[in-house]
N, C-alpha and C positions, 0 to 999 in steps of 0.2 A: 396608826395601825396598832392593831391589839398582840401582846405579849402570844399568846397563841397562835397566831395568826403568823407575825414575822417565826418561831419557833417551825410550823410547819413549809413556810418556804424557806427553809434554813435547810431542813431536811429535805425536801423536794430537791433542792442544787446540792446537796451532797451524794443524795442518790444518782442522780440523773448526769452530771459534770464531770472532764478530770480534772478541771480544774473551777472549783464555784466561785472564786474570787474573779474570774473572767466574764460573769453572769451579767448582762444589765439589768441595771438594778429597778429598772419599773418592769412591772408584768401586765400581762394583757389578761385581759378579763372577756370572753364572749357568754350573752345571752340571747340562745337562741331560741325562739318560740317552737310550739309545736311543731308548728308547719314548717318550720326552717330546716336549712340544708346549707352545706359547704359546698363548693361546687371544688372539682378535682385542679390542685395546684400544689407548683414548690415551690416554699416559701424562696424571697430575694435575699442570694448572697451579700444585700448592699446594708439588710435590715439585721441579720443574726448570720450567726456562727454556724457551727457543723454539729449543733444539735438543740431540739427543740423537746422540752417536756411540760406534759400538760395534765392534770387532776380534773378529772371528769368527777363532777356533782349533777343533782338532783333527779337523772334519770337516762337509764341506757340506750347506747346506741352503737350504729354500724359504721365505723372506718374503713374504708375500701383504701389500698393502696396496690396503685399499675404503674408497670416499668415506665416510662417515658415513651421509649422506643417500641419494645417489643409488648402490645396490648396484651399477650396471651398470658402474662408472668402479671399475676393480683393475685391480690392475698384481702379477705376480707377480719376483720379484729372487732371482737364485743367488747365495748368500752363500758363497764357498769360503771354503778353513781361508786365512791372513791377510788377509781382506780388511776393508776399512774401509767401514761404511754411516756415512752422516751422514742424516738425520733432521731436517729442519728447515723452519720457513714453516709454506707450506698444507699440504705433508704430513704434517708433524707433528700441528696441530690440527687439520686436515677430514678426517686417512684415520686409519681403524685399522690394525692393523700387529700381524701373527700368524708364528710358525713353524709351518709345516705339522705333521699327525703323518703319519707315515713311508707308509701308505696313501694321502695323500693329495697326498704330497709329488714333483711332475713339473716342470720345466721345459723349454718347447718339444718338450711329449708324450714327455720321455726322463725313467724313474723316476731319483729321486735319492737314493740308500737312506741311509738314517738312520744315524747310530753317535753316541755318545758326543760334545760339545758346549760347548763351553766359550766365552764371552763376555764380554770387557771392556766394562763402557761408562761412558761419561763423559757429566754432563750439565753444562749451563750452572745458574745460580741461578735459582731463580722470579723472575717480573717481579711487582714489586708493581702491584697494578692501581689503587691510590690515588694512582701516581705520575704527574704527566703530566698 
């Protein structure tokens, strides 16, 4: 990996972390095409910890996130190309958390057309639930 490159996930887990030495230390990379889409899920307690941050590249889109339970409590977020979502708490465990597909994808009633997609994220360690 390139001196720049580990530099900026240095800073991504210091911004995003309380603690970044807890971070696993691979990140996950999506490339999603045009036409692609996230369908609405939370992430597994078995996989990461209690928060998820991700750097959104090469071109904007719509994050819908809905309570679990109660459908009427969403919240839609424009993710532009460098931006940093952090992911954590109640939002993480009580909301699911989708990229729109490109029909479906509007923020404050303005379409937000879809292209090509690319995603850093970085999660924390699982929390052992026998801990504590």
């Amino acid at each position: 990996m390139h001196r720049e490159d580990q530099q900026v996930l240095s800073h991504i887990r210091q911004l995003a972390f309380d603690d970044p030495t807890q971070t696993l230390v691979h990140v996950h990379v999506l490339d999603i095409a045009k036409d692609g889409y996230i369908k609405p899920h939370i992430d597994a307690i078995r996989y990461c910890g209690t928060t998820i941050a991700g750097l959104s590249l090469l071109s904007s889109c719509v994050m819908r996130f809905v309570h679990k339970d109660d459908k009427t409590l969403s919240i839609d977020v424009l993710l532009k190309p460098k931006s940093l979502y952090i992911i954590k708490n109640i939002i993480r465990f009580d909301f699911t958390h989708e990229i729109l597909k490109d029909q479906e994808s509007y923020f404050n009633n303005i379409h937000i057309p879809r292209n090509r997609r690319l995603s850093i994220i970085c999660r924390n360690m699982p929390v052992d639930p026998s801990a504590g």
